[in-house]
C-alpha positions in Angstrom: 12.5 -23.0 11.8 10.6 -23.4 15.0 10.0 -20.2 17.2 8.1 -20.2 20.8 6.1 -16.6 20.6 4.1 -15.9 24.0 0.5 -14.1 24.3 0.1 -13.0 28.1 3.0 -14.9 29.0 1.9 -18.2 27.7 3.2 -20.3 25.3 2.2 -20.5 21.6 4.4 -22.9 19.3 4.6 -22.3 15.8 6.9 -23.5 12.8 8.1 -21.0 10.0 7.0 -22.9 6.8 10.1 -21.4 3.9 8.3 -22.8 1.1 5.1 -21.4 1.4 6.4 -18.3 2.9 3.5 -18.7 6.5 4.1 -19.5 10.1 1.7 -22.3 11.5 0.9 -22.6 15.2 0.0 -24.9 17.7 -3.7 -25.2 18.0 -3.6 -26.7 21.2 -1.6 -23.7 22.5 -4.2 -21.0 21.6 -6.9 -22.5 22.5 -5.2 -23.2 26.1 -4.6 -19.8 26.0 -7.9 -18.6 24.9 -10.1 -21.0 26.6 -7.8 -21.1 29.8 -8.6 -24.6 30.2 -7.3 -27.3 32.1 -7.2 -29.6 29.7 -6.8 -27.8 26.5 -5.8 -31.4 24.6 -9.6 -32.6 25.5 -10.8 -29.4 24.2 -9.6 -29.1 21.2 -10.4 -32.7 20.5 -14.4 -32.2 21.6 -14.2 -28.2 19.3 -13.0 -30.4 16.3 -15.6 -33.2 16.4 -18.2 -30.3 16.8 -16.6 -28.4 13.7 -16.5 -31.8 11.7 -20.4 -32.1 12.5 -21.0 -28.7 11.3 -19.3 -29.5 7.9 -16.2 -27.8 8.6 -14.0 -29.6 5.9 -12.1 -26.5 4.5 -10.9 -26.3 8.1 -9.8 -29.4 8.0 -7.7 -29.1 5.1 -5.8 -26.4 6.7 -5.0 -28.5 9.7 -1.8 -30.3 9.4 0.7 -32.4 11.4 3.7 -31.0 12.4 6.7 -32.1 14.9 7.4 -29.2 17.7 8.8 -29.3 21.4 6.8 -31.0 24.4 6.9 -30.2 27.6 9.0 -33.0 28.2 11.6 -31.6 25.6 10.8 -34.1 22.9 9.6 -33.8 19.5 6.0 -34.7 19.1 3.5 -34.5 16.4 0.9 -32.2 17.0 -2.1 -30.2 15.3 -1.0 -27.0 13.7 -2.7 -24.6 11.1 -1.9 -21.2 9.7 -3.2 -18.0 10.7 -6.5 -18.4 8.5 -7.1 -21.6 10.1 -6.5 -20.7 13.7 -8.6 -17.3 13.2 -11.5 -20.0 11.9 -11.2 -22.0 15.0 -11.3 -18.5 17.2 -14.6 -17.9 16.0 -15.8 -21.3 17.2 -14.3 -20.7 20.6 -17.1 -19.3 23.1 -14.5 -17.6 25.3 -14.1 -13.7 26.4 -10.7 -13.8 25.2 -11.7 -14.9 22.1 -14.0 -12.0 21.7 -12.1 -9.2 21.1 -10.0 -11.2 17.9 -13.6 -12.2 16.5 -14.4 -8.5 16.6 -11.4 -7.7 14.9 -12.3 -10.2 12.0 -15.9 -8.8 11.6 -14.6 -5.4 11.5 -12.3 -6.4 9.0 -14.4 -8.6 6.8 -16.7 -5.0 6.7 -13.9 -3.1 5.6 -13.2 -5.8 2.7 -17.0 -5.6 1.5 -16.7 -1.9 1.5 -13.3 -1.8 -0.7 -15.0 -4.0 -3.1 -17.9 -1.3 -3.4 -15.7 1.3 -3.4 -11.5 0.4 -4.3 -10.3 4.1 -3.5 -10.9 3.0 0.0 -8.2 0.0 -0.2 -5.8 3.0 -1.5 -6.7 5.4 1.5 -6.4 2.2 3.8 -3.1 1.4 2.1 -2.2 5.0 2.9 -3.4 5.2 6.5 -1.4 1.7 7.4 1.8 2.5 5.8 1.7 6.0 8.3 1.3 4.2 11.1 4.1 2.2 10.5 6.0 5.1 10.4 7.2 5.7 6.6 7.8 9.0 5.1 5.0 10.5 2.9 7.4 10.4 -0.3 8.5 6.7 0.7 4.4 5.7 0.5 4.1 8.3 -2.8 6.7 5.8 -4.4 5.0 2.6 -3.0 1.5 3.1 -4.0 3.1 4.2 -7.4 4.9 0.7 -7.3 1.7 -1.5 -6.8 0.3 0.6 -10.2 3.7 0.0 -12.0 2.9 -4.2 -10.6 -0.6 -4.4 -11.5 0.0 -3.2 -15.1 3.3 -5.6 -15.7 0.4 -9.0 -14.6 -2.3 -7.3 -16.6 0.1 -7.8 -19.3 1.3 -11.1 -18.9 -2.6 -12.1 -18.7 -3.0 -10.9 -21.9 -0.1 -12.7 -23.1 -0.6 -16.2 -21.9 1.1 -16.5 -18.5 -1.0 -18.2 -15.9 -1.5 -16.4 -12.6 0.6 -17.9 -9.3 3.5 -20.2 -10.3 4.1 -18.2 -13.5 4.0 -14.9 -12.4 6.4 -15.9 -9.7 8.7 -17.1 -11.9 8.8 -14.4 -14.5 9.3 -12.0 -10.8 12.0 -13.9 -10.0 13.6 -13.4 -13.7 13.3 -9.5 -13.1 14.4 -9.7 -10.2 17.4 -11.6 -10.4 18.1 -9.3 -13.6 18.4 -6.2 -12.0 19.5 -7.2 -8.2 21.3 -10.4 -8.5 19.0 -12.4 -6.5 15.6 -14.0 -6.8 12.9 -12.7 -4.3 13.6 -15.2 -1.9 17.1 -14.7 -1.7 16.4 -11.2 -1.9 14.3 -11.4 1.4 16.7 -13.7 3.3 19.3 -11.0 2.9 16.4 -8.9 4.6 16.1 -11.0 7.1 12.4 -11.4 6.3 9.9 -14.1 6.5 5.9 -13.0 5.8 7.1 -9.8 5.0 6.2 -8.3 1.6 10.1 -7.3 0.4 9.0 -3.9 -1.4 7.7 -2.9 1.7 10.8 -3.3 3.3 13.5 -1.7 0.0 14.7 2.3 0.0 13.4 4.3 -2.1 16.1 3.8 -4.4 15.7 -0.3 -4.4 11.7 0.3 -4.7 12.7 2.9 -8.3 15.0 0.4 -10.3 12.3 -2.6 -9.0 9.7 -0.2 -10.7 12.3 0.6 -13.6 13.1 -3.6 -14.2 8.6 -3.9 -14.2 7.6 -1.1 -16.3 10.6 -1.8 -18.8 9.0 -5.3 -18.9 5.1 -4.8 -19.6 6.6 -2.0 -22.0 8.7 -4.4 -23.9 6.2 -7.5 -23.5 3.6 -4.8 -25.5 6.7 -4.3 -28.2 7.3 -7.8 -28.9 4.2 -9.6 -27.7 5.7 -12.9 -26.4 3.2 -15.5 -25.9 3.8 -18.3 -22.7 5.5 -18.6 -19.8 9.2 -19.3 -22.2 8.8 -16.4 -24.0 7.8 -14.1 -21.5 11.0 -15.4 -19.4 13.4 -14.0 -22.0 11.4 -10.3 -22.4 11.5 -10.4 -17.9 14.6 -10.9 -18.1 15.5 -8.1 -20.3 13.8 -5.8 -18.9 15.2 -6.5 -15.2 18.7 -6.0 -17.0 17.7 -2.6 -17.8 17.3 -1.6 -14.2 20.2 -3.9 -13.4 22.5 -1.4 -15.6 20.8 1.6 -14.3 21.6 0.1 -11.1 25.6 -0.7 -11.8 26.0 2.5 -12.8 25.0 4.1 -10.1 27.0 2.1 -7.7 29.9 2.7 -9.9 29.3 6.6 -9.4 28.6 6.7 -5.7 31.1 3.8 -4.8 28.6 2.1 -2.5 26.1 -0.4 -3.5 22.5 0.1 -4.3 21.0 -3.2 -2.4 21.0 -3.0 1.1 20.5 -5.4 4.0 18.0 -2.6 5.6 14.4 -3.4 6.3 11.3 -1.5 7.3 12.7 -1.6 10.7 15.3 -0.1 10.1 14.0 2.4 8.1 11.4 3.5 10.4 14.3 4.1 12.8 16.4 6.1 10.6 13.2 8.4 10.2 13.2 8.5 13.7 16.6 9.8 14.8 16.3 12.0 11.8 13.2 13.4 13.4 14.9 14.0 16.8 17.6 15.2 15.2 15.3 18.5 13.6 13.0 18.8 17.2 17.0 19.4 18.9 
């Protein structure tokens, strides 16, 4: 999926990557935009040699190939990298316009050293963000609740021999699939979501059986103790079924169904007319 997204009216090409879930852009594109050059294609190529010199080669790594639009309409091969590459080349780029994203980076690389000595600030971060965005106080009660409910279901499959990344994705999937009939992914195309994370974008009711299907899981992985990603597949999938019941009857009492097509946006809205609707 390829998307043109403008900054000050100027062109930025980027490609949605669906496997790995992460836009990449054109890194000729910002740093025309950022640099304002004429010839952003020569500067780019003299900023990489400079970064190669200074031993940039995690940079590197993150710089790939990919095919987008040229001016002249055709598909071309060009240099692309995902947001933590491009905000890496930003702070190699002595421009004004560059300035206020590189103080944006060191004010959040503070805030990160300051979580690690002190987590409660990630929560009250957590907290602060998800207001902004405009969810409702017992909305954020549930979600903070939910990232407890998470962190104790991977605890547990630690301690039971499932390896962190591919695994834990997989046994997410199981639950989920269990309990909503789709795996995450399919779960967030029927969002219409990309980078978004998908229990930041459920009801409340979708973000309670999603807690029900994980905390029946680590509760039942602590019963039986399965050991391994095989095991552990059969327990996740038993304890997303819970939920999944839970969830069937409901929709059997109130006739409409539980999953819903909804995101954030959309939820923010419906807080919003809701709103109007008590100021009239």
């Amino acid at each position: 999926m390829n998307e043109i997204k403008l900054y000050e009216n100027k062109v930025i090409r980027s490609v949605w990557d669906k496997e790995n879930e992460e836009w990449f852009f054109s890194v000729v594109d910002v740093v025309g935009v950022l640099t304002e050059s004429a010839n952003p294609r020569r500067y780019w190529s003299d900023l990489k040699r400079k970064l190669k010199e200074e031993g940039a080669d995690q940079l590197y790594e993150k710089i790939v190939q990919l095919k987008m639009k040229a001016p002249d309409g055709k598909m071309r091969a060009t240099d692309a990298a995902n947001m933590q590459g491009i905000f890496r080349i930003i702070q190699s780029i002595p421009s004004p316009k560059a300035e206020p994203f590189k103080m944006w980076l060191a004010e959040v690389g503070k805030e990160r050293v300051d979580e690690i000595v002190d987590p409660e600030l990630s929560i009250d971060r957590a907290l602060r963000t998800y207001l902004q965005k405009g969810y409702s106080r017992e909305w954020i009660n549930q979600r903070l609740q939910a990232i407890q409910v998470r962190k104790e279901l991977t605890d547990v499959w630690q301690d039971h021999g499932v390896k962190e990344g591919v695994e834990f994705a997989i046994l997410t999937n199981e639950i989920s699939k269990a309990w909503s009939g789709m795996t995450t992914g399919q779960y967030k195309v029927f969002k219409n979501l990309k980078k978004e994370n998908l229990r930041d974008n459920m009801s409340t009711l979708e973000l309670v059986l999603n807690m029900l299907a994980e905390a029946t899981t680590t509760e039942l992985t602590q019963t039986i103790h399965p050991q391994g990603l095989e095991e552990n597949k059969a327990v996740a999938k038993d304890g997303g079924t819970v939920a999944g019941n839970a969830r069937k009857d409901i929709e059997a009492r109130t006739g409409k169904p539980v999953i819903t097509s909804k995101n954030a946006v959309d939820f923010s809205k419906l807080i919003e007319d809701m709103s109007d609707k008590e100021e009239k």
